[in-house]
N, C-alpha and C positions, 0 to 999 in steps of 0.2 A: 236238246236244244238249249244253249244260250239264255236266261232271263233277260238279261242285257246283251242286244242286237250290236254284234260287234261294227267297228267301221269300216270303209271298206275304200280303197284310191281308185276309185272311179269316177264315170263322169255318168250325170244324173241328168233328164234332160226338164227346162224346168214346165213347172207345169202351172205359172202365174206369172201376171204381169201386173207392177203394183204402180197406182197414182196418185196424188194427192188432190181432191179439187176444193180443199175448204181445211183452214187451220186458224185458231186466233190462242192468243194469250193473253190473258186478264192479271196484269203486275199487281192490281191490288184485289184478291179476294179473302177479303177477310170478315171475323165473325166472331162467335162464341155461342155455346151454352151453360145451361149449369153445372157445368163443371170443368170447361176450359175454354180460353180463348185462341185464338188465334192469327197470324197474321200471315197471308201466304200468294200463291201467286197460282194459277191454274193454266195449263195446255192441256190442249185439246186439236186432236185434228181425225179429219176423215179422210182413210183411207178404201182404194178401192182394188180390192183384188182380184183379176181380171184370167178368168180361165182361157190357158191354150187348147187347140185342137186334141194335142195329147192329152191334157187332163178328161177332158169329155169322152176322149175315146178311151180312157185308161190305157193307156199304151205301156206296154212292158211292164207292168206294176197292178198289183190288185189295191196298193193306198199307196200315196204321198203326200208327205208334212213337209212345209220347206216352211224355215225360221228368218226370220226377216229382222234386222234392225234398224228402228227410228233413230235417230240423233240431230238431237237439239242444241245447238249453240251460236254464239254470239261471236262478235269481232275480235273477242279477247280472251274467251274460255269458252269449255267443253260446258254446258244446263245439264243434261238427261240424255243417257240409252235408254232406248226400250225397247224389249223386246215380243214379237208377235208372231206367233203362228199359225200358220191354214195349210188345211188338209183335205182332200179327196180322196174318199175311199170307196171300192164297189159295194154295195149295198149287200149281195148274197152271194157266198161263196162256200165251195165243199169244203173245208177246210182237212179234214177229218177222213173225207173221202166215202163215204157213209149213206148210206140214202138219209135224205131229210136232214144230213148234218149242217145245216147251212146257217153263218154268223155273219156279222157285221165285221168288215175284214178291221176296223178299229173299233174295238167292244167300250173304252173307255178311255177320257183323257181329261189334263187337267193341269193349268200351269203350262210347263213346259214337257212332261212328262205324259206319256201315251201305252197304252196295252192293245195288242194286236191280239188277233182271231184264238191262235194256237197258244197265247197263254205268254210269247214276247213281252219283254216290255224294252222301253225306251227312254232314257232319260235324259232329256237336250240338256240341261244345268250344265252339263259336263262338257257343250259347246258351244252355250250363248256366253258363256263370261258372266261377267256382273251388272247385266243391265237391268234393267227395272221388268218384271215382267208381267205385259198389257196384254196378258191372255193370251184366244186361241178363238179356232171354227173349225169345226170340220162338216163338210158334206158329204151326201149319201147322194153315190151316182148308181144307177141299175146293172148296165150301163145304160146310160139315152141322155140325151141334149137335155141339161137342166132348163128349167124356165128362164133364170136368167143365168147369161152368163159371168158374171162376175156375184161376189159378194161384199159385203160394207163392213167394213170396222170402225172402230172408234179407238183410238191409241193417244193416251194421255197420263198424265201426272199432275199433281198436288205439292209443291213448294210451300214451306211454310215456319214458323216462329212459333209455338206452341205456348200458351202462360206467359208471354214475354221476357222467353228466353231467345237469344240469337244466336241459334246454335247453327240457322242455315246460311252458310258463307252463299252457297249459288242464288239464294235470294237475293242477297246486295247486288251481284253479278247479276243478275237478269235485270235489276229497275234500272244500272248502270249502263246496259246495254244500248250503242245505237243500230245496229243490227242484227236480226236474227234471221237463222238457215235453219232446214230440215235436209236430211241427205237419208236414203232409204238404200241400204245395201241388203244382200241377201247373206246370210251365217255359214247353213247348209240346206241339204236336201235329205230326205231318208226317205228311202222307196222298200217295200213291203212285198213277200211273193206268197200267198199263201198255202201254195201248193209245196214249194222251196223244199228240201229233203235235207237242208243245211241253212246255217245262220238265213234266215229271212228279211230282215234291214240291214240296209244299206247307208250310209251316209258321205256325203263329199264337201268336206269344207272349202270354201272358194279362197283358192290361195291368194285374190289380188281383194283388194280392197274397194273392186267399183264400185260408183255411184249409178244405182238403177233407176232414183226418182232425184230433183233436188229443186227444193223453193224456196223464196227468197220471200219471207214475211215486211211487211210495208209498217214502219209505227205509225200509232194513232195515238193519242190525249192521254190514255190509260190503258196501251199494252200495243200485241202487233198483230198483223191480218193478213191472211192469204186467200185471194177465191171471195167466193158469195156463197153463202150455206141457204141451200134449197129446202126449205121447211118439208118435212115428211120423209126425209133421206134415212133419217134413226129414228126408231119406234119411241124417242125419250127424248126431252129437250137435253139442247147444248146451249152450251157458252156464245154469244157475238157481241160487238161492239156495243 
């Protein structure tokens, strides 16, 4: 088998539905300590990733990673991609075929990069492009109805001036900004078969460019807002007005 899960032109069915209900950006966060300063700008938004019937029921698939990207920008230029990914996988599977052979159908992952049951790996770089990348999740389904159905992220960036040098053109461009959008498309999908007797991921790059989420941030005094952030939504404070 493959270390690198070849890709494959099919159609993946997907197995999340993403929203935004809370975004702000801070134009001026800036600071220093002993040993640099700084002058820079922070986003921050929460997203919410929203499990279909088939992810619960793992349908066709022992795991699924589907890659998503944020993009941030303004009336006049492109801020920030970023990229994020979420994953369902069955919790125990034979893989091996074995009595007691039984793994976590994703044993490890990190970045954009993922290792499956049988020793696969996976390496998304080679299909998110160049956008920033804001981590990952994956979930352990049994299978059975998780507690909740969705999971929370937090997808964000750091803009900045370091020592006072101005080396970031998209800073001037964001305090310049009189408006700012988020548009959430989806990259690919890769689906996982652990039993599989040949290449076991799957991937389908979406030939069109939809928009699956899109909000329109509001300025304020010192930066912009979308939503009301519900205290206790992230286990860690965030950014608000």
């Amino acid at each position: 088998m493959s270390d690198q899960a070849e890709a494959k032109a099919q159609t993946i069915t997907p197995w999340f539905t993403v929203s935004i209900p809370y975004a702000y950006v801070n134009l001026h966060d800036s600071g220093g300590n002993d040993t640099m300063t700084w002058d820079g700008a922070m986003f921050q938004a929460i997203a919410n990733f929203t499990l279909t019937s088939d992810a619960i029921n793992l349908k066709n698939a022992d795991a699924q990673i589907e890659f998503y990207q944020f993009r941030l920008y303004s009336d006049t230029s492109a801020i920030v991609n970023i990229t994020y990914s979420v994953a369902v996988c069955r919790e125990e599977i034979n893989v091996l075929g074995i009595p007691g052979g039984y793994y976590m159908a994703i044993t490890g992952s990190g970045g954009n990069k993922f290792t499956f049951a049988d020793g696969t790996t996976y390496d998304g770089n080679a299909v998110v492009g160049d956008s920033v990348c804001g981590g990952g999740k994956v979930i352990a389904n049994i299978p059975c109805r998780p507690v909740e159905n969705y999971t929370v992220a937090i997808v964000g960036s750091h803009i900045a001036n370091y020592n006072g040098n101005n080396a970031a053109q998209t800073l001037t461009e964001l305090r310049n900004a009189q408006t700012l959008n988020i548009d959430v498309s989806k990259i690919c999908s890769v689906a996982y078969q652990g039993n599989s007797s040949s290449t076991t991921a799957t991937t389908t790059t979406l030939a069109s460019d939809e928009i699956l989420c899109h909000v329109a941030l509001t300025k304020t005094e010192n930066g912009f807002v979308y939503g009301t952030y519900n205290e206790g939504t992230v286990p860690f404070p965030i950014q608000t007005p």
